[in-house]
C-alpha positions as CSV (number, residue, x, y, z in Angstrom):
1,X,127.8,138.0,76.3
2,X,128.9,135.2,78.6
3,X,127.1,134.4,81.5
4,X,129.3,133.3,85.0
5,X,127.0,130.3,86.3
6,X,129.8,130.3,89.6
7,X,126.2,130.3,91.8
8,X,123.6,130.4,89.9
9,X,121.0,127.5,88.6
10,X,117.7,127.3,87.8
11,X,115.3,128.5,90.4
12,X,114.1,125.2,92.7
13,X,116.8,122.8,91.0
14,X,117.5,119.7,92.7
15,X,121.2,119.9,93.7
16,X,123.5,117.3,95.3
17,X,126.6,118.8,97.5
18,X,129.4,116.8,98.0
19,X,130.3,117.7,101.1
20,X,134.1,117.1,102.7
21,X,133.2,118.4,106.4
22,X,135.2,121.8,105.4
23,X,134.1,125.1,105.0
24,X,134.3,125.7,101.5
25,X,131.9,122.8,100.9
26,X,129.7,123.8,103.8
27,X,129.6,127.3,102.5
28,X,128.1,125.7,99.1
29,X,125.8,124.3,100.4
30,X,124.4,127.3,102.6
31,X,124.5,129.3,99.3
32,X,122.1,127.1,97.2
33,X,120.1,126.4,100.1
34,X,119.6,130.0,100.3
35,X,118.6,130.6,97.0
36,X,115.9,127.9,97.5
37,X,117.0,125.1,95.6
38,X,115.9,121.4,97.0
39,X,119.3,120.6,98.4
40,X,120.9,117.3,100.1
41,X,124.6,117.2,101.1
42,X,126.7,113.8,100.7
43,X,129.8,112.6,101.5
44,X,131.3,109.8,99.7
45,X,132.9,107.0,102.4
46,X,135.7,106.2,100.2
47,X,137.6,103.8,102.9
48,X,137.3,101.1,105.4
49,X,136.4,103.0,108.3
50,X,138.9,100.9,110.7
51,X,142.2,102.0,108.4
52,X,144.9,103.3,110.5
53,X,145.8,105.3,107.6
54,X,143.3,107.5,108.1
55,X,144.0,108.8,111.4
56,X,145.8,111.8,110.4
57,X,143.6,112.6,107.3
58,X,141.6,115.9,107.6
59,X,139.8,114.8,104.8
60,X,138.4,111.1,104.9
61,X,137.8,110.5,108.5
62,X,134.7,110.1,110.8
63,X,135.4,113.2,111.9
64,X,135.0,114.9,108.1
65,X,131.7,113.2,108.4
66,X,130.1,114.5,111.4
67,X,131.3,118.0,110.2
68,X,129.2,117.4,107.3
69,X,126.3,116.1,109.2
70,X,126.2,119.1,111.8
71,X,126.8,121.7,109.2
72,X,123.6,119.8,107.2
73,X,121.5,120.0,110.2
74,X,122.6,123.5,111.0
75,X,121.0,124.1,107.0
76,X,118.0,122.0,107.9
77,X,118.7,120.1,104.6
78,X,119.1,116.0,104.6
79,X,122.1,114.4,104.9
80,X,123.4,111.0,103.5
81,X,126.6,108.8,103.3
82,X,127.0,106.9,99.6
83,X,129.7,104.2,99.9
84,X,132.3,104.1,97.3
85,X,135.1,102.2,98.7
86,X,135.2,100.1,95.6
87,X,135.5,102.4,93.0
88,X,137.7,104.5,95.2
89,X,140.3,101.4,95.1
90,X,140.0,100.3,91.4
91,X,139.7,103.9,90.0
92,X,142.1,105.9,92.6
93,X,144.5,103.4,94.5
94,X,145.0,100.8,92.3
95,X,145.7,103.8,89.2
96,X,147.8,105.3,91.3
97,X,150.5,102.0,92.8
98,X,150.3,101.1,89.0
99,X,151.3,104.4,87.6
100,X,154.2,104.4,90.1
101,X,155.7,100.8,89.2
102,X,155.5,102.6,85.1
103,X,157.7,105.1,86.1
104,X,155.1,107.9,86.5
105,X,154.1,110.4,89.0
106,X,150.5,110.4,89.6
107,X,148.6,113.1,90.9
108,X,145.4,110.6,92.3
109,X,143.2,113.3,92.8
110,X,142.8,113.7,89.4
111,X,141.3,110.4,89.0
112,X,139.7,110.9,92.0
113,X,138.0,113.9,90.4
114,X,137.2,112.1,87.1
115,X,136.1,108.7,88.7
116,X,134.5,109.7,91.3
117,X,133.7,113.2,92.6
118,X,132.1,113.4,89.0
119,X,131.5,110.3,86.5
120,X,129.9,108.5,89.7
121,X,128.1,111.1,91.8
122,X,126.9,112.6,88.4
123,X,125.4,109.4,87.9
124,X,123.9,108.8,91.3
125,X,122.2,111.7,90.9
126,X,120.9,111.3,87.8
127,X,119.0,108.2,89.4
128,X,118.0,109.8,92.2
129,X,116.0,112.2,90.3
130,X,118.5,115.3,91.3
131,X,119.6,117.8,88.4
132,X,122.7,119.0,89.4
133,X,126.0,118.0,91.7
134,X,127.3,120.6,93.1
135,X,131.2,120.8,95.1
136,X,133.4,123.2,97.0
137,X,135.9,123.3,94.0
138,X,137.8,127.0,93.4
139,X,136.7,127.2,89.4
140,X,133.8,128.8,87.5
141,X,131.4,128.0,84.7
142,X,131.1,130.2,82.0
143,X,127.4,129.6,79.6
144,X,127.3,131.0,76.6
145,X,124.0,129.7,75.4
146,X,124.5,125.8,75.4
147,X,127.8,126.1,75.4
148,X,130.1,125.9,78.4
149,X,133.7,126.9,79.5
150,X,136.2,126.0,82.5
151,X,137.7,128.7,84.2
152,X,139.7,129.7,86.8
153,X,138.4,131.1,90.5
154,X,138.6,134.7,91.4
155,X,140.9,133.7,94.1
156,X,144.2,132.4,92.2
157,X,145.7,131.4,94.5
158,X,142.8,129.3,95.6
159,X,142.5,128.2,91.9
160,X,141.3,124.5,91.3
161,X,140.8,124.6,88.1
162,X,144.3,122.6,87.0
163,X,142.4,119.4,89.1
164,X,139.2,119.7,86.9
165,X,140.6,119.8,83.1
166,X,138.6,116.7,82.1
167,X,135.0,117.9,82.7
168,X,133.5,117.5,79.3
169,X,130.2,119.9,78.7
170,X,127.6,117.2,79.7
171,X,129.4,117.4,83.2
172,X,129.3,121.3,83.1
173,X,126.0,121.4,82.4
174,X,125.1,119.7,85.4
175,X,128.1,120.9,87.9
176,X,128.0,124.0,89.9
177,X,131.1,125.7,91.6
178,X,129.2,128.1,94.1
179,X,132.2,129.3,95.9
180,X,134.4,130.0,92.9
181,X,133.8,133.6,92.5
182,X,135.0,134.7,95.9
183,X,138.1,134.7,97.6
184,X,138.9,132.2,100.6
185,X,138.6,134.7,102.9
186,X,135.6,136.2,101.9
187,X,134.4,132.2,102.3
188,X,135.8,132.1,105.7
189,X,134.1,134.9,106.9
190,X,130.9,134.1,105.4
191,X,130.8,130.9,107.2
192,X,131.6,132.5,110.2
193,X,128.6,134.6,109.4
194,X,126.1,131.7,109.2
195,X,128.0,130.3,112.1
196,X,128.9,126.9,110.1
197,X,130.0,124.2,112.5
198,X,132.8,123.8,109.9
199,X,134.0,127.8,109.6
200,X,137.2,127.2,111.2
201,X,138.2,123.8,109.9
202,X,141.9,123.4,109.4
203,X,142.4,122.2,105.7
204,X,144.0,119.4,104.5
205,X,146.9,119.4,102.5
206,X,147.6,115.8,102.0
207,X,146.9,113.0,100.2
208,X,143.8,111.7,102.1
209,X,145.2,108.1,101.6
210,X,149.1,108.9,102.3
211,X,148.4,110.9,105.3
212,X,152.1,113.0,105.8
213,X,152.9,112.8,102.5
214,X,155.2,109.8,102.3
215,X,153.2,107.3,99.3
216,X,156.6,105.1,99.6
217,X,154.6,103.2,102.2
218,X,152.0,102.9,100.7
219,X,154.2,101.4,98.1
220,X,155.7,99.3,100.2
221,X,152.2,97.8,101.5
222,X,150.3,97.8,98.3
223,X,153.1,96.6,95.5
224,X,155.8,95.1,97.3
225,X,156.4,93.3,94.1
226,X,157.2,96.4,91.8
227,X,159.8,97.6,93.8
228,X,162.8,95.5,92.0
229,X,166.7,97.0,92.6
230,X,168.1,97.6,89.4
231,X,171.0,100.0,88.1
232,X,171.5,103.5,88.4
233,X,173.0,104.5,84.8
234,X,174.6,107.7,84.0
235,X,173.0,109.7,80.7
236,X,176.2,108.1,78.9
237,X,174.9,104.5,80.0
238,X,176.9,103.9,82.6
239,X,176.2,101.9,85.5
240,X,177.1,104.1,88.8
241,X,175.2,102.9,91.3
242,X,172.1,100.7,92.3
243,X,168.3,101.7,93.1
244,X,165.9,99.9,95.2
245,X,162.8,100.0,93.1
246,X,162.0,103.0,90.3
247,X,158.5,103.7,92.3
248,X,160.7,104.8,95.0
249,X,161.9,107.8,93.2
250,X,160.7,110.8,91.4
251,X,162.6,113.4,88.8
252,X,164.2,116.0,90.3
253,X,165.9,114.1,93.5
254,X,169.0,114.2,94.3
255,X,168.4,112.5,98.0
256,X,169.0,108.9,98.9
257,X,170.4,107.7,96.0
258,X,173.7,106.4,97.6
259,X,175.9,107.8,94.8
260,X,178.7,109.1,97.5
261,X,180.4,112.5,97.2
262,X,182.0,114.2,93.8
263,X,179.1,116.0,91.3
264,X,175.7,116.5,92.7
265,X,173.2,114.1,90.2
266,X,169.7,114.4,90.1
267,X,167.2,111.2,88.9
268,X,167.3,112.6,85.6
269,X,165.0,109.5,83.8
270,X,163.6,106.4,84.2
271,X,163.5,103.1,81.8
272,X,161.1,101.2,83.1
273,X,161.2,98.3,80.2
274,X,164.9,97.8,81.5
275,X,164.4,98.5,85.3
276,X,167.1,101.9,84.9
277,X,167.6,104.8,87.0
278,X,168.7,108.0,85.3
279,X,170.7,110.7,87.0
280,X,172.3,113.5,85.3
281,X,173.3,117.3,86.0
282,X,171.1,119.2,87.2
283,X,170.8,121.4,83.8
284,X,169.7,117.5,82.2
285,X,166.7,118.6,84.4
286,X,165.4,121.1,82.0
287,X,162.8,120.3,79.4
288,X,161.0,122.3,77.0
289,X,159.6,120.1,74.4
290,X,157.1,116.9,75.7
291,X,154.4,114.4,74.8
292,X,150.7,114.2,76.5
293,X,148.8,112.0,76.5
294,X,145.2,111.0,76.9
295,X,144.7,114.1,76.3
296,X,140.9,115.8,75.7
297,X,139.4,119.4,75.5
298,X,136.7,120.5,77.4
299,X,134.9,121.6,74.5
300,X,134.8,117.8,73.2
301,X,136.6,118.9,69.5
302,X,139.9,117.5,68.9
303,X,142.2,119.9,67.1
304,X,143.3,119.8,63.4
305,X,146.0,122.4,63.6
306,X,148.9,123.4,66.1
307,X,147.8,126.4,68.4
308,X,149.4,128.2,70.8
309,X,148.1,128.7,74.5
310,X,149.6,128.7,77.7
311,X,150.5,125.4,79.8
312,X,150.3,124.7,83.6
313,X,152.3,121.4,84.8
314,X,152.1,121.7,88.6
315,X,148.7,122.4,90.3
316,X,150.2,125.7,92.0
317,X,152.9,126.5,89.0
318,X,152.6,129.5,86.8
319,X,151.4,128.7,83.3
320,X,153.5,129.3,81.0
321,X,153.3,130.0,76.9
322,X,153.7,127.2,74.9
323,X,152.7,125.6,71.2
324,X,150.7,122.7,70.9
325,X,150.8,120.3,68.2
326,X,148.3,117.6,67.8
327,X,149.5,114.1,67.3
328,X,147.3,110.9,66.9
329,X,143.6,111.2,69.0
330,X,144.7,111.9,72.2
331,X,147.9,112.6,72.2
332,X,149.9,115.8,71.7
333,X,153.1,117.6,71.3
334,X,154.1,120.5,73.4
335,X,156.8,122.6,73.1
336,X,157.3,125.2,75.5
337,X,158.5,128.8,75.1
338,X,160.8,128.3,78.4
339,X,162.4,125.3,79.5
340,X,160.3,123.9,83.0
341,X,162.5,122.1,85.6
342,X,162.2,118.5,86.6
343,X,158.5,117.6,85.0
344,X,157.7,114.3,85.6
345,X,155.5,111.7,83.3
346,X,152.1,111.1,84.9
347,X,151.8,115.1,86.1
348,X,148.6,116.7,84.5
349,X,150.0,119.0,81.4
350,X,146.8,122.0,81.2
351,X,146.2,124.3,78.7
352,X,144.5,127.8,79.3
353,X,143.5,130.7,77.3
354,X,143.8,133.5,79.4
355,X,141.6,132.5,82.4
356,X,139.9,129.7,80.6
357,X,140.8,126.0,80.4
358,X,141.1,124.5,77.1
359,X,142.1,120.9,77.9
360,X,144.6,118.8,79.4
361,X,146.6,115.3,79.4
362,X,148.9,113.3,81.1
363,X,152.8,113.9,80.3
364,X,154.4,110.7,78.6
365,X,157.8,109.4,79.2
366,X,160.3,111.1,77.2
């Protein structure tokens, strides 16, 4: 029978806990420290401490990191800062202006995840002699003998386990998810418990880089250069209109596109090799077959024949059924049983069995 590994580890491990300055970190790390485990919480500085961007971010500020440090002294457990502004910026910022001038939608925490909560803090703690990273993630590990599953928290609508598809089983053999089998309120109030300076933290629910939301100023600052005007075709190849850079728009919107009155069109498409806009209906928003790319499983086997599974495209959208046909290494085709509106290459494309996550890519231009 399976075994749920959500909070337990071997007894005295040496655990790191990345710690944001929230509760459902803190609450992680009162758990294994608890169960007497040798535990340190760290927070990775990911940006220059004097950017005004930062201001409004709940989640990468100074004030995140003396959350952190109160809750660690609270736990009587040490406390350290690791600096990873660089491989924030190549791995996170830089992926994520680029992906917008190719005419993708990046999700950045992603990357984030796979760069850096992960590949580099497993690594740091690998040379620092500790066993296992631990985070404040909604998700659950599932051992069975060596083996080791992804799979979604108790708490659904918590669920993180879209963000987390790329975890191969060397990283799940050393990750814990302490938190993921109970329900955000049952975290809340066990915080509130243990009195954690962080039990009532507001969360964050932006991009910690592109605090409100708006990443077309980010644009605007980073890759001034990528945002070229070019036409706005129709789906019969028509010009209609002129754009002001493709990484200023996204599928699905029908706003500020200066098209005047008549039809309502949606951005439809983009062509990127010939700097094109394309709007359509809003019916020319509906897709059911796609590519994805870069795509792996968590079990580390690459397919030989199609299966079906279900598929989650958004990080708080319903999965849906779908058939999966392998293509080249990495790359798959997907066809899905019901058409999804306005998907978007560069969103994650995940694929669960029941609770469990089996993999995951990138969508690909269509």
């Amino acid at each position: 029978m399976p075994h749920v590994t959500a909070g337990k580890v071997p007894i005295m491990a040496k655990i790191i806990v990345a710690m944001s300055g929230g509760v459902d970190s803190s609450l992680a790390a009162a758990l294994l420290s608890e169960q007497g485990h040798d535990v340190i919480g760290v927070t990775m500085h990911l940006w220059e401490g004097d950017d005004e961007r930062l201001a409004e971010s709940l989640c990468c500020s100074q004030e995140m990191t003396e959350s952190a440090r109160r809750v660690c002294a609270q736990l009587g457990i040490g406390y350290y800062v690791f600096n990873y502004q660089a491989e924030f910026r190549r791995h996170v910022i830089d992926y994520f202006v680029r992906a917008y001038a190719g005419g993708y939608t990046p999700n950045p925490c992603l990357e984030c995840n796979r760069e850096i909560k992960f590949r580099a803090l497993l690594k740091r703690a690998a040379q620092l002699g500790y066993e296992q990273v631990a985070t404040g993630h909604y998700a659950r590990i599932v051992a069975n003998g060596k083996h080791h599953e992804l799979h979604r928290a108790v708490d659904l609508s918590k669920d993180q386990s879209y963000m987390l598809y790329m975890l191969q089983q060397s990283d799940l053999a050393r990750v814990q998810f302490p938190i993921g089998g109970y329900s955000k309120a049952e975290v809340r109030a066990m915080a509130q418990e243990r009195d954690l300076a962080s039990a009532d933290r507001e969360e964050s629910q932006d991009i910690c880089f592109v605090p409100g939301g708006d990443y077309r100023n980010l644009l605007r600052e980073e890759a001034p250069a990528s945002l070229v005007p070019g036409p706005i075709v129709d789906m019969a190849g028509r010009e209609v209109g002129r754009h002001n850079g493709l990484p200023l728009y996204t599928i699905g919107q029908r706003r500020r596109l200066g098209l005047g009155g008549g039809t309502l069109q949606f951005v439809v498409g983009m062509e990127p090799a010939r700097n094109a806009l394309i709007v359509g209906p809003q019916e020319a928003l509906q897709c059911a077959e796609l590519t994805v790319e870069r795509a792996q499983f968590v079990d580390g086997a690459w397919p030989n024949t199609p299966f079906s599974c279900l598929v989650q495209l958004r990080a708080h959208a319903e999965a849906v059924p779908a058939d999966v046909t392998p293509l080249t290494e990495g790359q798959v085709a997907v066809r899905l049983h019901t058409p999804i509106r306005a998907i978007a290459p560069g969103q994650a494309a995940v694929f669960y069995a029941g609770a469990q996550v089996l993999g995951g890519g990138l969508v690909a231009h269509r």
